[in-house]
C-alpha positions in Angstrom: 33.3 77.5 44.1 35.3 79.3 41.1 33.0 79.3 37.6 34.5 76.7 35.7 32.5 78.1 32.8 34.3 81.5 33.0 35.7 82.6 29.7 39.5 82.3 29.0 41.5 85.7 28.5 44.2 86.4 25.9 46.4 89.1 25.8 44.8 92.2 23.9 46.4 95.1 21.6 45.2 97.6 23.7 44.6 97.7 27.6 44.4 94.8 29.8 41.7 92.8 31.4 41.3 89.8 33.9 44.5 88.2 34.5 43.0 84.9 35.8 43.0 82.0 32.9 45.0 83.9 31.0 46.3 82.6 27.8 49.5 84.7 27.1 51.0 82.4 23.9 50.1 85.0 21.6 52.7 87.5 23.7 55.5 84.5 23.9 55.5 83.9 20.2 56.3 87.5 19.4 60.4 88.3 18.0 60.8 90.0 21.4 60.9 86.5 23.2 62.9 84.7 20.1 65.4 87.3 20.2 65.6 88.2 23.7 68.7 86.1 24.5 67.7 84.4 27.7 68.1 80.7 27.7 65.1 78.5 26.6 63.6 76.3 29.3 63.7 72.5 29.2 60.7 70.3 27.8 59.0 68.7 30.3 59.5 65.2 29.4 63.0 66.0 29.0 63.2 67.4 32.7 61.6 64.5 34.0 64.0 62.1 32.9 66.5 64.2 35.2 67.4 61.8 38.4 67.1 63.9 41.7 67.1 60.8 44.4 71.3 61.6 45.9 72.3 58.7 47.6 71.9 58.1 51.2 75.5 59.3 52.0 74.0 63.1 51.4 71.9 62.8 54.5 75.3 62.8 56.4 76.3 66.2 54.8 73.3 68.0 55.6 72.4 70.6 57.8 75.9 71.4 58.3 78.3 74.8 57.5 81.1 74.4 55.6 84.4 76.8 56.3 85.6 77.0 52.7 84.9 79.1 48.9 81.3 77.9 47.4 83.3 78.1 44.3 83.7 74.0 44.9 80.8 72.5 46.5 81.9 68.6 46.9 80.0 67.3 49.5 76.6 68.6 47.8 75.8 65.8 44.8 74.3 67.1 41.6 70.6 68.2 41.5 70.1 67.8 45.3 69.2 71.3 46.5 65.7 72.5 46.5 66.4 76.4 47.1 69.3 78.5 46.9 69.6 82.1 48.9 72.0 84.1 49.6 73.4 87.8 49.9 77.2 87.8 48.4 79.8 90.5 49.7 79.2 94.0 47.3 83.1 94.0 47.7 82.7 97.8 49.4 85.0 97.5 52.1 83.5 95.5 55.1 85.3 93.5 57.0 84.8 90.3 55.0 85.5 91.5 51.6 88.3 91.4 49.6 89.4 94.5 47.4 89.0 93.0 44.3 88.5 94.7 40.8 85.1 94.5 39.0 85.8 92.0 36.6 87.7 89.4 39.5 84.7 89.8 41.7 82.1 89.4 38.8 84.3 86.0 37.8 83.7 85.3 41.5 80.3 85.0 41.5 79.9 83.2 38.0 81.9 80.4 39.9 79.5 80.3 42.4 76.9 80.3 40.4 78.2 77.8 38.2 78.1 75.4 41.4 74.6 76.5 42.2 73.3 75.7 39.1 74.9 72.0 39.4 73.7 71.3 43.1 70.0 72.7 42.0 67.3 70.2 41.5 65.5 71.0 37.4 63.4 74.1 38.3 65.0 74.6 41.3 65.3 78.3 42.4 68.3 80.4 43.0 67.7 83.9 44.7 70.7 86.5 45.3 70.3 89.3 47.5 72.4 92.7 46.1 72.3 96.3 46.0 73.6 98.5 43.5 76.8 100.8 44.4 77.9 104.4 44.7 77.1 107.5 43.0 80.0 109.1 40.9 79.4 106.8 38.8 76.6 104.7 39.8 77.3 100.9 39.0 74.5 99.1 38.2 75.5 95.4 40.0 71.6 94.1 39.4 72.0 94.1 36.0 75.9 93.0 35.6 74.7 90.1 37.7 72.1 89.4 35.2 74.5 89.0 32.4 76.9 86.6 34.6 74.0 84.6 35.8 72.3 84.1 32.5 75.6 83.1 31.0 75.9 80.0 32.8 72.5 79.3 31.7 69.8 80.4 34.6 66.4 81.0 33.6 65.6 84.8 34.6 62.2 84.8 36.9 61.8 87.9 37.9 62.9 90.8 40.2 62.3 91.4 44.1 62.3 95.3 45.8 63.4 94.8 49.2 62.0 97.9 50.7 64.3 98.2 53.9 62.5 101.3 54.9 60.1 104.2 54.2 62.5 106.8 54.1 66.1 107.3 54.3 66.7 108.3 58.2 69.3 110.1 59.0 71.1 110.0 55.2 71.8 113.4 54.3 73.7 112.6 51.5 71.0 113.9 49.1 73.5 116.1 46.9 72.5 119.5 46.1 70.4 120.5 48.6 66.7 121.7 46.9 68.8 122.5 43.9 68.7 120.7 40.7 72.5 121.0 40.1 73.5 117.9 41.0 70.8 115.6 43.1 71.6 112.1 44.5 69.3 109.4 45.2 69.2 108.1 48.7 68.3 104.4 48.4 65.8 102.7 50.7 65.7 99.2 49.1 67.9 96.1 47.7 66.8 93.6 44.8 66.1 89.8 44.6 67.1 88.2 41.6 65.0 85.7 41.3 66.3 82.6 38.8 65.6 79.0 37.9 67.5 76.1 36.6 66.4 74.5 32.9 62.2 75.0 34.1 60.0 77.3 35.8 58.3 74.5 37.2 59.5 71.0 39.3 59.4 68.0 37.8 58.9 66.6 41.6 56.3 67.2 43.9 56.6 68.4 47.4 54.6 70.0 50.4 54.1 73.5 50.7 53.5 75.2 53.9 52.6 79.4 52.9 49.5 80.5 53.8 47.2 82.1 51.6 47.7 85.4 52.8 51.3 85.4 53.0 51.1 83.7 49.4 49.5 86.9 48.1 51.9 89.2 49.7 55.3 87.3 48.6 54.1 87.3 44.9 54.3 90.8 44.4 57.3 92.4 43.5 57.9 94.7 46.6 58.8 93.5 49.6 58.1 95.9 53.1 60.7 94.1 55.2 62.8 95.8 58.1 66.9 95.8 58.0 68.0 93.4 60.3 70.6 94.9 63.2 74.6 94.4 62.5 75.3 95.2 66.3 72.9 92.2 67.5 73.9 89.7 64.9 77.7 90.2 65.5 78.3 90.4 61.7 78.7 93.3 59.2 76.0 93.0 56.9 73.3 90.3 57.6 69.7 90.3 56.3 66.8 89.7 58.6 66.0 86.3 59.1 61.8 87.3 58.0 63.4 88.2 54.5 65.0 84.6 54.5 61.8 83.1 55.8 59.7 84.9 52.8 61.8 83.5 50.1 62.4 79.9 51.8 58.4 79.3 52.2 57.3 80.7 49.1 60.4 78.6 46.5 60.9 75.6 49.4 59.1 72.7 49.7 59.0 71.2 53.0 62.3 69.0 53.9 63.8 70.7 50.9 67.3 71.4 50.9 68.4 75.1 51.2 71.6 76.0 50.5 73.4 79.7 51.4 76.8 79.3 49.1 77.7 82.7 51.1 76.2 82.3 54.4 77.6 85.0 56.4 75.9 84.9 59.9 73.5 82.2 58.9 70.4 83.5 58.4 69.1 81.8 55.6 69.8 78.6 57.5 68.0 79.7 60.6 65.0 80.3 58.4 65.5 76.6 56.9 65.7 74.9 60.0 62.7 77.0 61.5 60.7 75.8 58.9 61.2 72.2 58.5 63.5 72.4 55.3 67.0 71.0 55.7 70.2 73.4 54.7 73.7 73.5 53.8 76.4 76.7 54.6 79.4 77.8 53.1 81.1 80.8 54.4 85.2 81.0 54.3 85.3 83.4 57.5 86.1 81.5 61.0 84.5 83.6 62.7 81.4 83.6 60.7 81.0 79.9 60.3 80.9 79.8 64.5 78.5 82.5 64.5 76.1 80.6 62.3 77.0 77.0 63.6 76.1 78.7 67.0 73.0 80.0 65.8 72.1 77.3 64.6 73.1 75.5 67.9 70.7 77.3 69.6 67.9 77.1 67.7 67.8 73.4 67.2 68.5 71.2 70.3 70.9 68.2 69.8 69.6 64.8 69.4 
C-alpha cells in the first residue's frame, strides 16, 4: 500500500524531484499564467450547476452519421457529448477538400469548433488530429489552430506526437543532399490537440475501462502508432482505428457519447462502438457517409 505519510513536493527553483503529490500552486500563481492569455477554467461549484441529463429524444439521434457541414449540429442538444475526435481536411488537395484560402478554412474550423464546444459536456474533451504543411514556407497549422480554438474559449490540455513511423521510407525529399545549403525536414509524425470545455475535470462521474498499462502509455506525450492504409479503407486520408481507440478509452467514459464533426471513413466511430461508448458522425461526402455507415454495419449486428 502507498505511504500515506510520504512528504508532499512543491515545485523548486532549481531541478526537479518526485512528481507524485506534487503541489505546483506556487508555479500557477506566477505572471506567466495571469498573463498567458488562455481562458480561465470554471469554479467547480459553478460547473456543477451545469445540467447534462438531454432528454430522452437524444437516444433516437445516436449512433447515427449525419450527411451534412458540422458547422450546424441540430440533432445533438447542448452539453451531451462526452468526447470529441476528429482529423479535419489539411485543405492540400485530396479528393474531399475544397481549395479554400487560409483564412476561409481557418473560419471553417472555428465554426466547427464553436458547435463542439456547445454539444460538449463541462470538462468534456475535444481532440483534433492535424499535421503541419509544406516546406517553402512551412505553415505552422498546430499553432494557427491553437489561436482559433482558444478564441472560442477551449481550455488548452496539452499536445499529442503521433509518431506514424520510425523513419521516413521511401521520402527522398530531404533537400540538399548531405549539404547544409538548403536541408528539409522529412516528417514522421502528426499532433493531437488536446482541449477541454470550461474544466479539466467532469463534474459527472462515469466508468472507465483503460488498463493500467495502457493508462501509462497514453499519458505520455508520444504516441508509436502505425498509419492506417488508404487503399484498404477506401478513403483518402483516414487514421488507424488503434489511434481512435487510444484517445476514446483514455477521455471516454463508458456509454459516453463520441462525436467525429468530420468523420471521414468512420473510424473514430468504429472505435466508439467497439468499446461500449455510443457516437455521432458528420461527414458531407456521400460516399463517405456509406463508407462509415457500412463500417459501422458490419461491426455492430442489427437488433
Amino acid at each position: 500500500m502507498p505511504d500515506s505519510r510520504r512528504k508532499r513536493t512543491t515545485t523548486r527553483t532549481f531541478g526537479a524531484g518526485s512528481r507524485e503529490g506534487h503541489d505546483a500552486s506556487a508555479f500557477y500563481a506566477r505572471r506567466l499564467y495571469a498573463t498567458a492569455g488562455v481562458p480561465a477554467p470554471l469554479p467547480p461549484k459553478a460547473l456543477r450547476a451545469i445540467p447534462v441529463t438531454p432528454s430522452a429524444a437524444w437516444e433516437d439521434r445516436q449512433n447515427r452519421v449525419y450527411c451534412h457541414s458540422a458547422e450546424a449540429m441540430p440533432e445533438i442538444p447542448d452539453n451531451a457529448v462526452g468526447l470529441a475526435f476528429t482529423s479535419p481536411p489539411y485543405n492540400v488537395g485530396k479528393d474531399y477538400d475544397d481549395d479554400l484560402g487560409l483564412e476561409e478554412y481557418l473560419a471553417l474550423i472555428g465554426r466547427v469548433a464553436r458547435e463542439v464546444w456547445r454539444v460538449l459536456v463541462p470538462g468534456g474533451r475535444y481532440v483534433v488530429n492535424i499535421a503541419n504543411l509544406g516546406r517553402t514556407p512551412y505553415i505552422p497549422l498546430t499553432a494557427l489552430f491553437w489561436q482559433v480554438h482558444l478564441e472560442v474559449g477551449f481550455l488548452p490540455m496539452g499536445e499529442i506526437i503521433w509518431q506514424k513511423a520510425e523513419g521516413a521510407g521511401s521520402s527522398c525529399a530531404w533537400g540538399s543532399w548531405k549539404s547544409a545549403k538548403a536541408p528539409r525536414l522529412r516528417d514522421v509524425h502528426e499532433y493531437l490537440l488536446v482541449m477541454a470545455k470550461l474544466s479539466p475535470t467532469r463534474s459527472e462521474k462515469g466508468r472507465s475501462d483503460i488498463g493500467r498499462d495502457e493508462f501509462l502509455e497514453a499519458t505520455t506525450s508520444v504516441w508509436r502508432i502505425p498509419p492506417e492504409s488508404a487503399r484498404r479503407v477506401g478513403h483518402p486520408a483516414p487514421f488507424p482505428v488503434a489511434l481512435a481507440e487510444r484517445v476514446v478509452r483514455l477521455y471516454a467514459f463508458v456509454d459516453d457519447v463520441v462525436l467525429d464533426p468530420f468523420a471521414g471513413s468512420g473510424s473514430t466511430l468504429v472505435a466508439a462502438a467497439r468499446h461500449g461508448r455510443r457516437w455521432v458522425g458528420y461527414d458531407v461526402v456521400p460516399e463517405y457517409c456509406r463508407l462509415a455507415s457500412q463500417r459501422l454495419a458490419n461491426l455492430i449486428p442489427n437488433p
